[in-house]
C-alpha positions as CSV (number, residue, x, y, z in Angstrom):
1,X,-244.1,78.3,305.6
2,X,-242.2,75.6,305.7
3,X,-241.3,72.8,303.4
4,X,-244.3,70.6,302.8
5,X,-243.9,68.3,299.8
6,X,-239.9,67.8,299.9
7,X,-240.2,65.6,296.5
8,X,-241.9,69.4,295.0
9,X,-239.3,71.5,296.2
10,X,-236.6,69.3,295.2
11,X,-237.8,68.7,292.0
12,X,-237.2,64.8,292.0
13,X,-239.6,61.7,291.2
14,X,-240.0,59.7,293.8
15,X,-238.4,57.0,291.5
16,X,-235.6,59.3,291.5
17,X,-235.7,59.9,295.4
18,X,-235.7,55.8,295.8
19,X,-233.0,55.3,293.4
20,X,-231.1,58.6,295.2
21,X,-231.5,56.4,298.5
22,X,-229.9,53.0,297.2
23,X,-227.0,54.8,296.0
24,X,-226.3,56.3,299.6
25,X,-227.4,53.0,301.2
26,X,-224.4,51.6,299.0
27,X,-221.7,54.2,299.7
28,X,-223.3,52.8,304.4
29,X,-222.8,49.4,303.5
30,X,-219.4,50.3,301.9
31,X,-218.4,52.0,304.6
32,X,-219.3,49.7,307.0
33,X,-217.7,46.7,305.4
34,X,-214.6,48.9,304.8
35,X,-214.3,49.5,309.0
36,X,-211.2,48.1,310.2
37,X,-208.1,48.9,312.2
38,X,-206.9,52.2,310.2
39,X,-210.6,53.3,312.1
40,X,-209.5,51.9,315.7
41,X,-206.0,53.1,315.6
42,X,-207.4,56.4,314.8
43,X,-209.9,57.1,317.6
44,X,-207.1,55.8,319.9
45,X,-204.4,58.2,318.5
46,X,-207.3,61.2,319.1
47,X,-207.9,60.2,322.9
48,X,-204.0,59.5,323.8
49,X,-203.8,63.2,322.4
50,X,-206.4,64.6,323.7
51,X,-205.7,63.4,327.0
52,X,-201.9,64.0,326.6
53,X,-203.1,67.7,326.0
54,X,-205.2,67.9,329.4
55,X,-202.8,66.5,331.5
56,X,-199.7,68.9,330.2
57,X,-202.1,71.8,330.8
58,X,-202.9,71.0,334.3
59,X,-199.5,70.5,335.1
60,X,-198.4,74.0,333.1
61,X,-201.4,75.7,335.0
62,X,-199.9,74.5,338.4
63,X,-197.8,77.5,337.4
64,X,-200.5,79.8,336.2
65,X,-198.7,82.8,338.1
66,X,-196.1,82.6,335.5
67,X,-197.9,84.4,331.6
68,X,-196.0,81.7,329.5
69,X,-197.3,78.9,331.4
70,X,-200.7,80.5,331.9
71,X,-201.3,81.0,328.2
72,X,-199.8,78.0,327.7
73,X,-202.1,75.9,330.1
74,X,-205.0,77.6,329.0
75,X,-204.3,76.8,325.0
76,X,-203.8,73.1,325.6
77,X,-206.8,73.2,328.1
78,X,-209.1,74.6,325.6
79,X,-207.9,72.4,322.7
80,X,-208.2,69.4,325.1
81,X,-211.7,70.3,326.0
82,X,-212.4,70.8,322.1
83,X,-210.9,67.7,321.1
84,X,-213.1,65.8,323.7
85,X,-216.4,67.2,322.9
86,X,-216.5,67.2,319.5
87,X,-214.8,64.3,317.9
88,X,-214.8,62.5,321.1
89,X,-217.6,62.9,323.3
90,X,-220.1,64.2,320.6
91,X,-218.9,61.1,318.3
92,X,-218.5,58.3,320.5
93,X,-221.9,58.8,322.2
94,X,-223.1,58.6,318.4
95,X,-222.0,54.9,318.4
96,X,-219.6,55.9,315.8
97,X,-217.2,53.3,317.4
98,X,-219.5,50.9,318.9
99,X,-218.2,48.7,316.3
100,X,-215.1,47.8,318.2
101,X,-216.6,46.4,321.0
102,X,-214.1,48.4,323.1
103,X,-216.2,49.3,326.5
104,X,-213.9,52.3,326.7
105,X,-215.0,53.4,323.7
106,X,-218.8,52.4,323.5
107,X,-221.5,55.2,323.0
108,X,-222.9,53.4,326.8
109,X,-219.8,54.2,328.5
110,X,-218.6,57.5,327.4
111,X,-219.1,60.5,329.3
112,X,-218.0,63.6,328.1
113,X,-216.1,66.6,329.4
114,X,-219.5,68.9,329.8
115,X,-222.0,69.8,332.3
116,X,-224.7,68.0,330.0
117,X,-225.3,64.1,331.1
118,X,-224.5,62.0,328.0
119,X,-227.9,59.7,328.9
120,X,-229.6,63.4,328.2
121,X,-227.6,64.7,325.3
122,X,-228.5,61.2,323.5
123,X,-231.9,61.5,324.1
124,X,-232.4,65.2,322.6
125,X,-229.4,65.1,320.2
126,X,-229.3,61.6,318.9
127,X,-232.7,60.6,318.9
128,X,-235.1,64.1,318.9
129,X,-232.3,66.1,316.7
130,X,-231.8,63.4,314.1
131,X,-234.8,62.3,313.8
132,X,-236.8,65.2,313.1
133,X,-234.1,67.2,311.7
134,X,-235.3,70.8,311.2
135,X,-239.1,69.7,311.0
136,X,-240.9,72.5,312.9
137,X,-242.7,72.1,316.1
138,X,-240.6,68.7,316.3
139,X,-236.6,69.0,316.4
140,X,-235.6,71.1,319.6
141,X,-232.8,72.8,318.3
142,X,-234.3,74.5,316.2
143,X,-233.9,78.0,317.7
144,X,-233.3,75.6,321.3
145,X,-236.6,77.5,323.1
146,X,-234.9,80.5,323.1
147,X,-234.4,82.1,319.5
148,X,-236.8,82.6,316.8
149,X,-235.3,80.8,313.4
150,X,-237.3,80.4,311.0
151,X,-241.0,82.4,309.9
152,X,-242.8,79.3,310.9
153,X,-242.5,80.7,314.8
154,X,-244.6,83.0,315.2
155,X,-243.2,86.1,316.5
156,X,-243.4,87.5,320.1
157,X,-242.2,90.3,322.0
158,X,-239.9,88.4,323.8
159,X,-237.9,87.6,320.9
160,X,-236.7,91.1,320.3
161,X,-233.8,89.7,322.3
162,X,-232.7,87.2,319.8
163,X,-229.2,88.6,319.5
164,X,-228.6,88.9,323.0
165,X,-229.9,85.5,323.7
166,X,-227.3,84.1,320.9
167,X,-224.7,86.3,322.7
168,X,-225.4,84.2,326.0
169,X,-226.0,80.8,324.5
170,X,-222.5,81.4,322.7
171,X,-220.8,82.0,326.3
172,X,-222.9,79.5,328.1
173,X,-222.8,76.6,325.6
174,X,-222.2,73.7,327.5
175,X,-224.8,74.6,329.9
176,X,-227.2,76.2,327.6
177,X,-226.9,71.8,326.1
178,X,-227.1,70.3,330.1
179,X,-230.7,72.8,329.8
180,X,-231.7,71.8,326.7
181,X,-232.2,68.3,328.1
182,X,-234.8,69.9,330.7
183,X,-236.9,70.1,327.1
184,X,-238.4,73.4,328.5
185,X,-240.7,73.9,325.0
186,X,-242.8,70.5,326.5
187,X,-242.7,72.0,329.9
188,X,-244.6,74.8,328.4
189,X,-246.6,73.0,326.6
190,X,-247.9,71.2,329.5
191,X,-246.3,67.7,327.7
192,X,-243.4,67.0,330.3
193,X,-244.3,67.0,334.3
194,X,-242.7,69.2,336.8
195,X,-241.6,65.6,338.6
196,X,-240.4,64.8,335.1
197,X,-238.4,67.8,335.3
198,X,-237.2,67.8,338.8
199,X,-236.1,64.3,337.9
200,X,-233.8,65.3,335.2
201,X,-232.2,67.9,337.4
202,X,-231.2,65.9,339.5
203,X,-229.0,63.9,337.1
204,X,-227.8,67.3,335.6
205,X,-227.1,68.7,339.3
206,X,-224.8,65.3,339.8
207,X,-223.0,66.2,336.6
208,X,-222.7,69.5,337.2
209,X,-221.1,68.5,340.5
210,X,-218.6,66.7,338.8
211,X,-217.8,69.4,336.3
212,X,-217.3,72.6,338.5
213,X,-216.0,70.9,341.2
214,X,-213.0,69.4,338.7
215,X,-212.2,72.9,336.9
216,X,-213.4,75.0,340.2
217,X,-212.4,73.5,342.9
218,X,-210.1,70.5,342.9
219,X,-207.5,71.6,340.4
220,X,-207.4,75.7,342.0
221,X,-206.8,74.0,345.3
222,X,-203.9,71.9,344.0
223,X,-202.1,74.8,342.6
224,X,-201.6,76.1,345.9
225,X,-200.4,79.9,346.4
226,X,-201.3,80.1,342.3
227,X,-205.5,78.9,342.8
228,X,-207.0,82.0,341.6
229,X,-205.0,81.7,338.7
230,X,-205.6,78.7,337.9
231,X,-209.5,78.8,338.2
232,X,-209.7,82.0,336.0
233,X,-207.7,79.9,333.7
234,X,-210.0,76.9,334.0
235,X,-212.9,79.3,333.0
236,X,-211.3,80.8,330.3
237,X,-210.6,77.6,328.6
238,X,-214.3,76.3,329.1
239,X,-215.7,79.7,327.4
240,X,-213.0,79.0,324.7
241,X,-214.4,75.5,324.1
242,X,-218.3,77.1,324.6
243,X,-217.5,79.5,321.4
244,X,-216.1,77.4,318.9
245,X,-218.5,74.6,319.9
246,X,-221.8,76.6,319.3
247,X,-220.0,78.3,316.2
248,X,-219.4,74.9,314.8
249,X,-222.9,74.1,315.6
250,X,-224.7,76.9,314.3
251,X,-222.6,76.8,311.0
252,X,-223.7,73.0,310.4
253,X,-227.4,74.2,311.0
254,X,-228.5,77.3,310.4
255,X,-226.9,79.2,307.3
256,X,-228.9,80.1,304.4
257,X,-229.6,76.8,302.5
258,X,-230.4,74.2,305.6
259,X,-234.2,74.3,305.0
260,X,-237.0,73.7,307.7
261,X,-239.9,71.0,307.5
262,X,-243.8,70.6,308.4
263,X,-245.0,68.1,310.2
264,X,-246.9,67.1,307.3
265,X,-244.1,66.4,305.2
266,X,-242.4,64.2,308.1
267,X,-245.6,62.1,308.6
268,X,-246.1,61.0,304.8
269,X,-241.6,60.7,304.6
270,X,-240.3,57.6,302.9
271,X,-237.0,56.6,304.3
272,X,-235.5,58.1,300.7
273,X,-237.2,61.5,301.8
274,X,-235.5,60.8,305.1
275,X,-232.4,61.1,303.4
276,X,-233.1,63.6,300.8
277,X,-234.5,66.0,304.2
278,X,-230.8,65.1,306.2
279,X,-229.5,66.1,302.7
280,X,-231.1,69.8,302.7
281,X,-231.7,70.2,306.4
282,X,-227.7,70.6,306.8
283,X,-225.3,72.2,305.7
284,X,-220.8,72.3,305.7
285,X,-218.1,74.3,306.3
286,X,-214.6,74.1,304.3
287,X,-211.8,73.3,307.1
288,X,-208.7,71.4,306.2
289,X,-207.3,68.2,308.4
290,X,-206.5,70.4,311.5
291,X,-209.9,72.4,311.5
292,X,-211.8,69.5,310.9
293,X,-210.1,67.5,313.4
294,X,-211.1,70.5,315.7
295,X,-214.9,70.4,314.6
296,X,-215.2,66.4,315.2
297,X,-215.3,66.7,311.6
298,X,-218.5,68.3,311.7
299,X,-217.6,70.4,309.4
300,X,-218.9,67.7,307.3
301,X,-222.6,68.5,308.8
302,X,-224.3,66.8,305.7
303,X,-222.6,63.9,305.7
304,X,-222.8,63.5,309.4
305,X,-226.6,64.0,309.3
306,X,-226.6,61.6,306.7
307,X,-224.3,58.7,308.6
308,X,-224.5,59.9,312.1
309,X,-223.3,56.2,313.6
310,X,-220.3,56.2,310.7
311,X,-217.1,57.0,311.9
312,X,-216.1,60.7,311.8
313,X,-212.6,60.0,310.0
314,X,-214.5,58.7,307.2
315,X,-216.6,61.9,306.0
316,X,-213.8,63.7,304.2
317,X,-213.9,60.7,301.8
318,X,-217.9,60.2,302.0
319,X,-218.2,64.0,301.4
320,X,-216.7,63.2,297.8
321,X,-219.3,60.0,296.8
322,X,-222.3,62.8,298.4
323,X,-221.1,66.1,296.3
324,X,-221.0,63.7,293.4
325,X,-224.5,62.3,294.2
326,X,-225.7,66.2,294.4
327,X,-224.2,66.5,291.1
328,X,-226.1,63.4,289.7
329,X,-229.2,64.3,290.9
330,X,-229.0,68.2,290.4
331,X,-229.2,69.0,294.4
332,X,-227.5,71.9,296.0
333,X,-224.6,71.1,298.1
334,X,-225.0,73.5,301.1
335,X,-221.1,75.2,301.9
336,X,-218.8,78.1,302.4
337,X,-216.4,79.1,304.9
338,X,-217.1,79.3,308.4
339,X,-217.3,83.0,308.4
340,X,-219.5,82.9,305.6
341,X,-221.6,80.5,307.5
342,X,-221.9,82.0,310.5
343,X,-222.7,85.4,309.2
344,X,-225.7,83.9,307.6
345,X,-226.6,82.1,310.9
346,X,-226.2,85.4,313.0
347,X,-228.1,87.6,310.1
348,X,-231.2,85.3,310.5
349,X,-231.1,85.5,314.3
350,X,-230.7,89.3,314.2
351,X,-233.6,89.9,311.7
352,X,-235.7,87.2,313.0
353,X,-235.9,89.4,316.3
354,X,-238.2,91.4,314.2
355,X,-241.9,91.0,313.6
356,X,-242.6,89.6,310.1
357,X,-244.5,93.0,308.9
358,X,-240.8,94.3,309.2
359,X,-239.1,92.2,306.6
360,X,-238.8,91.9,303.4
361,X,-238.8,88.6,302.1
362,X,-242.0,86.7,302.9
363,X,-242.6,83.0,304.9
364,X,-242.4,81.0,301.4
365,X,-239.4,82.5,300.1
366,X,-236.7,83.8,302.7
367,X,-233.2,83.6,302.8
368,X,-234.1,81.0,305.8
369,X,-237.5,79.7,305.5
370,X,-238.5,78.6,301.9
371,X,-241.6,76.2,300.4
372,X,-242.1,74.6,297.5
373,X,-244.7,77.3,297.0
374,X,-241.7,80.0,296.2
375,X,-241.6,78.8,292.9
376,X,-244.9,79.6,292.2
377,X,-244.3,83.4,294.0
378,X,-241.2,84.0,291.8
379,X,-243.3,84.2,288.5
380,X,-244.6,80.1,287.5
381,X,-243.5,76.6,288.1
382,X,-241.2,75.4,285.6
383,X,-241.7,71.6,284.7
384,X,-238.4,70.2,285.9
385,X,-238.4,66.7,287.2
386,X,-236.3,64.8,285.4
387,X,-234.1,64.7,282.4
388,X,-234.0,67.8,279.8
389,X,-234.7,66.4,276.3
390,X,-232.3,69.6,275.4
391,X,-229.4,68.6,277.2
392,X,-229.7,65.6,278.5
393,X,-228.9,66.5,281.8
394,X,-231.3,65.9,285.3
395,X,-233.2,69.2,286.1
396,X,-233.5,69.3,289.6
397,X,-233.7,72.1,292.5
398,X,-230.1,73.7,291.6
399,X,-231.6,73.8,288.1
400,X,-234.5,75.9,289.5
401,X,-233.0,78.0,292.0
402,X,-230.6,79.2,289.2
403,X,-233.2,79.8,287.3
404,X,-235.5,82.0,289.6
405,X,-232.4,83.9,290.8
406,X,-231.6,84.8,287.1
407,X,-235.2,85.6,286.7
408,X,-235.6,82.8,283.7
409,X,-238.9,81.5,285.6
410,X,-240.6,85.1,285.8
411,X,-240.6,85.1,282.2
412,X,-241.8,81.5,281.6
């Protein structure tokens, strides 16, 4: 099962989770206080490029007949589109900028380059999503209705297809998000209306209005002799944007090492535990400037789950004050590179399509899913909270993961 007692499985105090919490609440306020025009001239400089970008690719596509300009048109496109929904769209609707009290920029006036409706995506990302990060039964994305992600579902015959819905969700990203607003699961359950639902697809219809008729309709017919061109172009660039957006996603989310909750342990959470469950829900990537430009700095998933109203330019320099804090308190610090990421992320989907009785690892001590009760499985709970008269040193969960994966626990 899941993660039930997160204070347990991390092997902290709750004085140590409260004093773990003022020191991240210092390095907000610091932050926050620090906000200035560096910030603004920033996210200004990212949306005269990104918009510099679109406009030279629809004027290079005008020529789509022509390879160079086609490939052209199509790479600026893309990175346009990229730019735009991660470190603008997915950012600004954060309130990341709200701070400038620029109505261009203001998480109530942006909306994005995607089929989803930015009043939807805030409602299921920003609130549901962050809220309930990875608590089961609660947070949405977790599998989005459609995969199986963790032991804690239940397996079902349908989910024999979780590869081949990952394989869709990849190419159909930005509309697989304007559905996940629909909130199907509560449809199911019998929690959300069919007038609730008809409701929001009417919103998502007028968006998705907007979008094909932009990329499908209006810029094909102003290329003239070169339309057919120009709308495979169009779509090529969108599926571009729909791969390394859900790669970028799934890395941040569901490698080994981003643990699931219970409801249990979200109902008794302190805001510390809030923290400390953002801390080990989430998980990075390692991308220099340019890659983590291209992620909306999402790379830096912990920190991001951790400051998700903080400006994006800022993480790189908050990831360094967070590692150290994992340090401090003997936490793991959840990274690798992308590939290394997403491998794990596609691994769990492909095994996951298989019924437990199939798998090796068991719902208390997966690669995916742990408890606080795999300590126990892997041979006796150690008594690790707090410092080691020995060394001197915080024993925390790092501590005693080591030491069940070197087998030290299964003799002690």
């Amino acid at each position: 099962m899941a993660i039930t007692d997160i204070k347990q499985y991390a092997h902290l105090s709750a004085e140590d989770i409260e004093a773990l919490a003022h020191e991240l609440d210092a390095i907000r306020a610091d932050i926050e206080d620090s906000r200035g025009e560096r910030d603004a001239r920033y996210i200004r400089r990212a949306i005269q490029l990104q918009r510099g970008l679109a406009a030279a690719a629809r004027v290079a596509l005008f020529a789509s007949h022509n390879r160079i300009a086609r490939f052209a048109g199509i790479a600026m496109l893309a990175s346009a589109k990229i730019i735009e929904n991660m470190e603008l769209g997915h950012n600004i609707t954060h309130g990341q900028w709200d701070w400038m009290n620029d109505p261009e920029i203001h998480s109530t006036e942006w909306e994005w380059d995607t089929t989803s409706p930015s009043v939807q995506w805030k409602k299921s990302h920003n609130f549901i999503h962050h809220k309930y990060t990875n608590v089961v039964g609660l947070d949405d994305d977790i599998g989005y209705g459609i995969m199986r992600l963790t032991r804690d579902q239940r397996w079902e015959p349908w989910m024999i297809g979780n590869p081949v819905y990952n394989l869709l969700l990849g190419t159909l990203f930005e509309w697989g998000v304007a559905a996940h607003g629909l909130e199907t699961a509560k449809v199911r359950a019998k929690e959300k209306t069919w007038a609730e639902v008809r409701k929001d697809l009417r919103v998502i219809g007028r968006k998705v209005g907007r979008q094909v008729g932009k990329d499908y309709v209006v810029f094909p017919a102003l290329a003239g002799r070169n339309w057919k061109s120009n709308l495979k172009a169009n779509a090529i660039a969108n599926l571009i944007r729909n791969y390394w957006t859900y790669a970028v996603i799934f890395c941040g989310h569901f490698p080994d090492g981003a643990e699931k909750f219970t409801r249990k342990e979200f109902e008794n959470e302190t805001p510390g535990e809030w923290y400390l469950r953002q801390m080990l829900a989430s998980a990075n990537f390692r991308a220099g400037p340019l890659m983590a430009f291209m992620s909306g700095n999402l790379c830096y998933q912990i920190e991001h789950h951790l400051f998700p109203d903080l400006p994006s330019n800022r993480y790189a320099e908050i990831g360094v004050r967070v590692r150290a804090l994992c340090e401090k308190y003997d936490l793991p610090y959840t990274t690798g590179s992308l590939p290394r990421q997403y491998f794990q992320s596609f691994w769990t989907i492909a095994k996951l399509a298989l019924p437990d009785k199939l798998l090796k690892a068991t719902v208390d001590d997966a690669p995916e899913t742990h408890s606080e009760l795999k300590f126990r499985i892997r041979g006796g709970l150690r008594e690790s909270i707090g410092i080691d008269p020995a060394t001197g040193n915080r024993r925390g969960l790092r501590t005693a993961i080591r030491e069940i994966d070197t087998g030290i626990l299964a003799t002690g």
